[in-house]
N, C-alpha and C positions, 0 to 999 in steps of 0.2 A: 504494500500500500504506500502509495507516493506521502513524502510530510509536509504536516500544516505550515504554509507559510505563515509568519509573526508578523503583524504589524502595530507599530510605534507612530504615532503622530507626533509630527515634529512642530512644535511652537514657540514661541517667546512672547514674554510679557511686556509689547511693544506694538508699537505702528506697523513697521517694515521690518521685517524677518529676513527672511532670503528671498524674496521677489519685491525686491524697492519697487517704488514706482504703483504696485498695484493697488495699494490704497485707496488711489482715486479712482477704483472700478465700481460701476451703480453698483453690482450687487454685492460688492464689497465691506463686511463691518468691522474693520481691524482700528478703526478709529474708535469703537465700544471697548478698547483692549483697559480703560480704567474701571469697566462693571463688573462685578462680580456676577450678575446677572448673564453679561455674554460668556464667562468661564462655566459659567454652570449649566448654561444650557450646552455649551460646545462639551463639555461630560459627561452629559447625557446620550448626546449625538453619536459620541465614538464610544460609549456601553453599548449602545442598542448595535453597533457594527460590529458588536466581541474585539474590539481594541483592544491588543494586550497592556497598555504604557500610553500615557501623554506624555513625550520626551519635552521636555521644556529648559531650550538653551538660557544662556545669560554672561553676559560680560559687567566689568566691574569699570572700564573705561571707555570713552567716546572714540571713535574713527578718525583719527588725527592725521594719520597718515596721510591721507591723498592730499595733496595742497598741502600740505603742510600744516592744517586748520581741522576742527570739528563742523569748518562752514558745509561744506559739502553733504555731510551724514546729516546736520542741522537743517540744511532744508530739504533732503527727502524722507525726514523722519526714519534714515537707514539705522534702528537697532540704538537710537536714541530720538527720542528720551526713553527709557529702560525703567521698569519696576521690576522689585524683586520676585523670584517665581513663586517662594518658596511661603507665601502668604496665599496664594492660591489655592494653597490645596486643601486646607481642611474646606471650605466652601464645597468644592467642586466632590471631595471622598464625602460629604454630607448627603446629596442628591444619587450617589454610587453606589454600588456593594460590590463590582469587583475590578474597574478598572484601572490598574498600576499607574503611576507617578514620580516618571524620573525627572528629578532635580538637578538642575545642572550649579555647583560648588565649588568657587574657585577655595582651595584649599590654600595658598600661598599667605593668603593674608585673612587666615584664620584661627585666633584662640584653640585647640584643639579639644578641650573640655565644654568649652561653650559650645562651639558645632557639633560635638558629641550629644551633648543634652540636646539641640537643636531637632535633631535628626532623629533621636529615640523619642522626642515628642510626637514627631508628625508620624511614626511608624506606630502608635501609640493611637492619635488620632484617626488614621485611616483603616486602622484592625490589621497592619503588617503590608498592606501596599506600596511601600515607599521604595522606590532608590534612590542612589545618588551616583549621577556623571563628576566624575573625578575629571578637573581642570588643573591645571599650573598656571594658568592666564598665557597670555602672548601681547599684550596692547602696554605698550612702553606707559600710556597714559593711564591704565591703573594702576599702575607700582607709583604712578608720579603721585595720584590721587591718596596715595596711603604712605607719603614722604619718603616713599624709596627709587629704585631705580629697578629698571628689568633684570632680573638676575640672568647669566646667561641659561641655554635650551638646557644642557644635559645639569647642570646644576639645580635649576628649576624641581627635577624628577628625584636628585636626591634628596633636596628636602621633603619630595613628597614622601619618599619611603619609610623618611622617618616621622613622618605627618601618621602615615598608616599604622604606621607600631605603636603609636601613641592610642590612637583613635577605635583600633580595632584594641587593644586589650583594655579600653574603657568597657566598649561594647561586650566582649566575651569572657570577662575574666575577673571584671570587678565583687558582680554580683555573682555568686554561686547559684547553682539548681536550688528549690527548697528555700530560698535566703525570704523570698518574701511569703509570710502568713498570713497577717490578716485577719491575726486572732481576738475577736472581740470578748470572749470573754476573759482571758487570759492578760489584754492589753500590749499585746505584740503587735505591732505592723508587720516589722522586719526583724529579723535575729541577726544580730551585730556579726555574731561570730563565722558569719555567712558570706558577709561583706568587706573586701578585703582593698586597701589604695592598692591604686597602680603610680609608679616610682619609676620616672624616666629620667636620667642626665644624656641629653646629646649635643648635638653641634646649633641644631636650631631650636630644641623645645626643653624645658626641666618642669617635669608635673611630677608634685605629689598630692594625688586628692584618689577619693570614691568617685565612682561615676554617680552623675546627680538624679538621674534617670532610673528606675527599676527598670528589667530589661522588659523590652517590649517583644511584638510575637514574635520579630524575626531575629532579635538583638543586635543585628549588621542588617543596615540596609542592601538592597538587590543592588550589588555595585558595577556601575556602568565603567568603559574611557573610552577616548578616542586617539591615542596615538598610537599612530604609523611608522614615525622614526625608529632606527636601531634602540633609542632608550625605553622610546615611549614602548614599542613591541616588548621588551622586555619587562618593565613597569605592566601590563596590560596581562603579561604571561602567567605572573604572581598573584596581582592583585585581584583582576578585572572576573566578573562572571557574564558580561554581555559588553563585548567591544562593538561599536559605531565606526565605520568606515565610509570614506568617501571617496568620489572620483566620476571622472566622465565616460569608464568604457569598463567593458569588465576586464579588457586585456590588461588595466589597470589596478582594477580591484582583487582578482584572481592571485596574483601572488603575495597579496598582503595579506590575504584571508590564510592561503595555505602556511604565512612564515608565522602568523598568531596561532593557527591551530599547533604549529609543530615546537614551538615554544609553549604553550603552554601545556602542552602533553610532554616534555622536559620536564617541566615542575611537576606533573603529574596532577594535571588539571586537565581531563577530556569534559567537561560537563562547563561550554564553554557556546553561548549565543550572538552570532553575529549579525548584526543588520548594517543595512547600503541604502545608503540616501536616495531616492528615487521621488519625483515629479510625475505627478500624470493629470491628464486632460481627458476627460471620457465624453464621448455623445454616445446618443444610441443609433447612430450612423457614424461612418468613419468622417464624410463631408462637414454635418455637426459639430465632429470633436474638431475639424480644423477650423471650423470658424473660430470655434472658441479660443482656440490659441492661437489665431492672428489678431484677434483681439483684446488679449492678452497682452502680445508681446507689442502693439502699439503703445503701450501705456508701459510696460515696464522699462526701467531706468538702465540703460547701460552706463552712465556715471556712477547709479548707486552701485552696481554690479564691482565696478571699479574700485570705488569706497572702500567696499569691502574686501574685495581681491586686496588690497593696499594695506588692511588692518593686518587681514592671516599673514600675508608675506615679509610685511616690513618693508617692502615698496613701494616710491612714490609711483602710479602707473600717472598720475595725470603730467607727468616729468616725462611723458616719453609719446609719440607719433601713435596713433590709431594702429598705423598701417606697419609697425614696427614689430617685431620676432621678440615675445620673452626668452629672457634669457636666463639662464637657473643662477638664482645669488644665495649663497649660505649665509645666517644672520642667528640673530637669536629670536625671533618669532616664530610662527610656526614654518616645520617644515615640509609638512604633509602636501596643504597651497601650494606652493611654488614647484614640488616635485610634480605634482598632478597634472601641468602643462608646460615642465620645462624635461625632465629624465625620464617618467614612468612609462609612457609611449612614446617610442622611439622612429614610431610612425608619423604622427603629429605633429606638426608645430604649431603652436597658436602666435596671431597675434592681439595687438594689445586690445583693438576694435573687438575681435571673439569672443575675449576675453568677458569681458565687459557685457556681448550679449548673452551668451552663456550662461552667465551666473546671475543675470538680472530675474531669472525665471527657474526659481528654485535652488539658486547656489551651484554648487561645484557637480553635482552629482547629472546622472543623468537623465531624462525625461522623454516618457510615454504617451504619445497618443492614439488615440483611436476608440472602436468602441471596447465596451467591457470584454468581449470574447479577443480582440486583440491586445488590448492591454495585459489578460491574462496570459497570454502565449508568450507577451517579452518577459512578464514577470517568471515565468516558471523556468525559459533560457537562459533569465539571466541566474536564476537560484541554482538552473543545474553548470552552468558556466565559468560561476565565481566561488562556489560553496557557501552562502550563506544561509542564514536560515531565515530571515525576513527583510523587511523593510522600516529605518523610520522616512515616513513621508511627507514632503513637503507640501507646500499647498500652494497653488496660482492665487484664489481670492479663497477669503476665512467668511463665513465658513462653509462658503458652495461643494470647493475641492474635497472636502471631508465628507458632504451631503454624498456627494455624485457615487463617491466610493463606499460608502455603506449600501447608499439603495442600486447602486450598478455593480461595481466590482465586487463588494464581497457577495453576492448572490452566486454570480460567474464563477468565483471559486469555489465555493461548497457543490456547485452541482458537481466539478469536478474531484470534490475531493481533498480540496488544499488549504480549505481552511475550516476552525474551528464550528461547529454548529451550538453551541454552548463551552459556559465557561467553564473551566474545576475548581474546586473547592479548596479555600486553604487561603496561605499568602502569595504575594506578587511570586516570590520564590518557587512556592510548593505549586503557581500555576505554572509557570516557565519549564522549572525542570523535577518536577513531580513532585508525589507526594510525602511528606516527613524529609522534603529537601532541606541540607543546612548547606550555610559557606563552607566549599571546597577549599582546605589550605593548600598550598605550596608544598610540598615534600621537601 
């Protein structure tokens, strides 16, 4: 029997996400991105599509790069102004019973006992739904915003690691089995002798405290990453239980998928989910869905696309010719961007005009149209293609692209077979990789 594709909705608590520019589409409401009201119905939305995850990105600084200024990002509302995600969710797990909530957390410039409580709260509040996308940042302008400087790339990943050892034996090690009772007649909450500090000296953290949290259903959230690099893959081998990959082809994606699975089966971690960013456009004619997306792509921003390309990379693109060949520059930003249209296809060259419209219409990854019966045929060559196991998916306008794909797309796949017809029981964890799932360590 062929396997359920996964899908993750990919959003941000913001204007413009990864398709600048679409905002100003009629049936666009990404300007409601302050109601709690349009969060909660769009959780609703993707419950009733058996959504495994709402992936919900986030950055801690503005898009400074192109020009040289935040003017740029500033007037297409590209991914500023930004609210935190992570106030979203009890709202949205209020109106839910099983659709997961990944957080995306820049860890660099994080307390590691307060984001610890942070996170065992909302896993708490949601009944064990939560993850968290594990970040280092990459925007020189949030290190500036919090009086620091960008630490360099592979540097960045080892303070995560010592971020992790802090954060996970908050989460697994503080409180014992048995520690909390709850003995009212007795007048016990908790038995002391149950609960034990956790005692770190390192290079970036010295904690010695209890974790402030009793543990919640999962005690570690369902933990996401997204790096690609030689560290980040490694970082991702240890840590990660659902890596996020990007890119425009699968000839791209395909051996990043194989060097995480084979790394992480190293550590002795096979129980290991990957999703690929992916864009789609559905009608229920093929001509339909191309209207749509000429439609689309009238109004989307190949400046904003730029904006952005310029934040991942650390390049100014608006410092260089349309019609001009990127060229791969090593920096301390991310490096996954710039390999994506400078090394990983060697067939390819982009330039900077491509660039630009490319990514104006879902970001880096790449994007499907047609109707639901072809949509499903790219999705299943690309899962058999790349080895992934699902999709997080971006959206042309919020929240049509999500409608179209519940009541088109996931129809299409259940008749076939490849996706869920109901949800299972348990936490985001025990739904992903079964049941009385815990975090897989490292060997």
């Amino acid at each position: 029997m062929p396997r359920e594709i996964l899908f993750n909705a990919f959003v941000m608590n913001c204007v413009a996400h990864q398709s600048p520019g679409l905002w100003r589409h009629s049936q666009d409401y990404s300007l409601d991105y302050t109601s709690l009201q349009h969060w909660a119905d769009l959780a609703r939305l993707l419950e009733r599509g058996l959504f495994d995850a709402m992936f919900i990105a986030d950055v801690l600084g503005a898009y400074d790069v192109y020009g040289g200024s935040p003017a740029a990002a500033l007037r297409g509302g590209v991914q500023v102004p930004v609210n935190d995600p992570m106030m979203l969710v009890p709202a949205m797990a209020l109106v839910t019973e099983h659709l997961g909530f990944g957080v995306t957390a820049n860890l660099s410039y994080e307390p590691p006992t307060i984001f610890a409580r942070r996170l065992s709260t909302l896993d708490h509040l949601t009944r064990g739904r939560i993850g968290w996308n594990i970040v280092t940042g990459y925007l020189d302008s949030a290190a500036r915003g919090v009086g620091e400087r960008l630490a360099a790339h592979d540097d960045r990943y080892d303070r995560a690691d010592e971020f992790m050892a802090v954060v996970l034996a908050l989460w697994e090690e503080s409180w014992a089995d048995g520690a909390v009772r709850r003995d009212r007649a007795g007048g016990i909450y908790a038995d002391a002798a149950k609960v034990r500090p956790i005692r770190h000296e390192g290079t970036h953290y010295r904690v010695d405290a209890i974790h402030l949290a009793e543990p919640s259903p999962q005690r570690t959230p369902v933990l996401f990453q997204a790096g690609s690099s030689a560290k980040g893959r490694d970082f991702a081998a240890r840590h990660a239980e659902c890596v996020f990959v990007s890119g425009p082809s699968a000839r791209v994606i395909a051996p990043r998928v194989a060097a995480i699975r084979e790394a992480a089966a190293a550590h002795g971690r096979d129980a290991l989910k990957v999703f690929s960013l992916m864009t789609v456009v559905l009608g229920s004619t093929e001509r339909e869905a191309q209207e749509k997306l000429a439609g689309y792509c009238e109004l989307a921003s190949p400046e904003g696309g730029l904006v952005l390309m310029s934040g991942w990379t650390g390049v100014d693109f608006a410092a260089m010719r349309l019609d001009e060949e990127v060229r791969h520059v090593e920096n301390d930003a991310g490096r996954t961007a710039m390999d994506n249209i400078t090394r990983a296809d060697r067939d390819r060259r982009w330039t900077v005009g491509e660039v630009g419209r490319h990514v104006a219409l879902g970001g880096i990854g790449p994007s499907s149209c047609g109707t639901p019966g072809q949509v499903a045929d790219a999705m299943e060559r690309w899962v058999a293609d790349t080895g992934v196991d699902g999709f997080n998916l971006s959206y042309a306008v919020m929240p049509g692209t999500f409608a179209d794909i519940v009541d088109q797309l996931v129809p299409e796949l259940q008749r076939r077979d490849r996706y869920k017809r109901g949800y299972g029981e348990g936490t985001l964890r025990e739904k992903l990789f079964g049941a009385g799932a815990r975090r897989s360590k490292p060997s």
